[in-house]
C-alpha positions as CSV (number, residue, x, y, z in Angstrom):
1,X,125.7,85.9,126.4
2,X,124.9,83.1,128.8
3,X,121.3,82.9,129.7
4,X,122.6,83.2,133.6
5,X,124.0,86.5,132.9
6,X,120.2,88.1,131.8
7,X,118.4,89.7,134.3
8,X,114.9,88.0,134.8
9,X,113.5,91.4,136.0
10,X,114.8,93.3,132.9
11,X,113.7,90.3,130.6
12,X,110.0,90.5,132.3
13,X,110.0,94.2,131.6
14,X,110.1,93.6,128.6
15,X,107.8,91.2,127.9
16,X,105.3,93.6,129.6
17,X,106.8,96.0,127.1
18,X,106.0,93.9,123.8
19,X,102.5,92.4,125.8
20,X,101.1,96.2,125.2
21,X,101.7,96.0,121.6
22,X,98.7,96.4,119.3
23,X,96.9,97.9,122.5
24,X,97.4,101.6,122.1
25,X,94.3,103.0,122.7
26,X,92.4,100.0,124.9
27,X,95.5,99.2,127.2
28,X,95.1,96.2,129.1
29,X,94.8,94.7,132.2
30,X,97.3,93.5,134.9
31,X,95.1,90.3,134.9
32,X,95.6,90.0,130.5
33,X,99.4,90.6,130.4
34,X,99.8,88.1,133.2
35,X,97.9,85.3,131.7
36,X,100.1,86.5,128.0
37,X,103.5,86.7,129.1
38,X,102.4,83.8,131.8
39,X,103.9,86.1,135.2
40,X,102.5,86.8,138.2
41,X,100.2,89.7,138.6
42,X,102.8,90.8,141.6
43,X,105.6,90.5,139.1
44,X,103.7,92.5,136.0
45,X,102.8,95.2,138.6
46,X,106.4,95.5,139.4
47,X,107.2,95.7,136.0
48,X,104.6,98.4,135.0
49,X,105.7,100.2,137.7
50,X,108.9,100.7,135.8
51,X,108.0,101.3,132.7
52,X,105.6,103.6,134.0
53,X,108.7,105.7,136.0
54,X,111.0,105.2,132.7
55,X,107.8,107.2,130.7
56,X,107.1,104.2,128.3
57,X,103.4,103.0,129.8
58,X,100.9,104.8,130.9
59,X,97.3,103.4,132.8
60,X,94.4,105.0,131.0
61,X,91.8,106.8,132.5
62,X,89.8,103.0,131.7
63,X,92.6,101.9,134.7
64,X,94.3,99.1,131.6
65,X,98.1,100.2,130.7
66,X,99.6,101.0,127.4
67,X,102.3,102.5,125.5
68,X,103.1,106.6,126.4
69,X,103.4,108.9,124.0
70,X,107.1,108.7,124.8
71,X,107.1,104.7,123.2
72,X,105.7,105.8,120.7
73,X,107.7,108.4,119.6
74,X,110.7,105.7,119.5
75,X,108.1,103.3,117.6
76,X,107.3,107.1,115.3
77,X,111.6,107.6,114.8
78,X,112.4,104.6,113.8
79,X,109.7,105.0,110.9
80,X,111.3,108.2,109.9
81,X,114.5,107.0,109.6
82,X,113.7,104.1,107.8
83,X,112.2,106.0,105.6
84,X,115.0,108.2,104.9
85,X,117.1,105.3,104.7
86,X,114.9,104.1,101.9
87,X,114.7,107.7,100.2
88,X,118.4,107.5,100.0
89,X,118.2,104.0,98.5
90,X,116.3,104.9,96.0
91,X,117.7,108.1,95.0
92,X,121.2,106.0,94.6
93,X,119.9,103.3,92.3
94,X,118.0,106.1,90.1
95,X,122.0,107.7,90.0
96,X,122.9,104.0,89.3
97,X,120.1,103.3,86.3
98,X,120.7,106.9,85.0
99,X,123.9,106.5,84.8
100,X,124.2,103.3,83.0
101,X,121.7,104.7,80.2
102,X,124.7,107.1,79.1
């Protein structure tokens, strides 16, 4: 994909999106994810806004933003199925080593 075919608003969503990680339970400020993602504040609000409509940031009662529950029940799935992934994993190659012991 050409870079003139991504959507600079879609690509500064997420930016905001990523900005919020490690921030769960602080959030941060309009002013902080600016100065990270280096955006306007304008443009960050914008951006918040949408997340915030789509369900995947919320501002705290503290008035900083971070992830909704929603996000991080994505972040909480893909865990899960990982896991799974490597349960199955490993129960194959314990079929594998048992069977090559017969």
């Amino acid at each position: 994909m050409h870079s003139s075919q991504i959507s600079t608003s879609g690509t500064r969503i997420l930016k905001v999106l990523k900005a919020l990680k490690g921030y769960t339970l602080t959030g941060l400020s309009n002013g902080d994810i600016a100065k990270m993602i280096n955006e306007s504040p304008v443009n960050v609000t914008r951006a918040l806004q949408t997340l915030i409509e789509e369900g995947l940031v919320i501002k705290l009662d503290n008035g900083l933003f971070a992830h909704s529950v929603q996000m991080l029940q994505i972040a909480q799935a893909h865990a899960i199925h990982i896991t799974k992934m490597q349960d199955q994993i490993t129960e194959i190659n314990q079929r594998i080593t048992a069977g090559s012991r017969g």
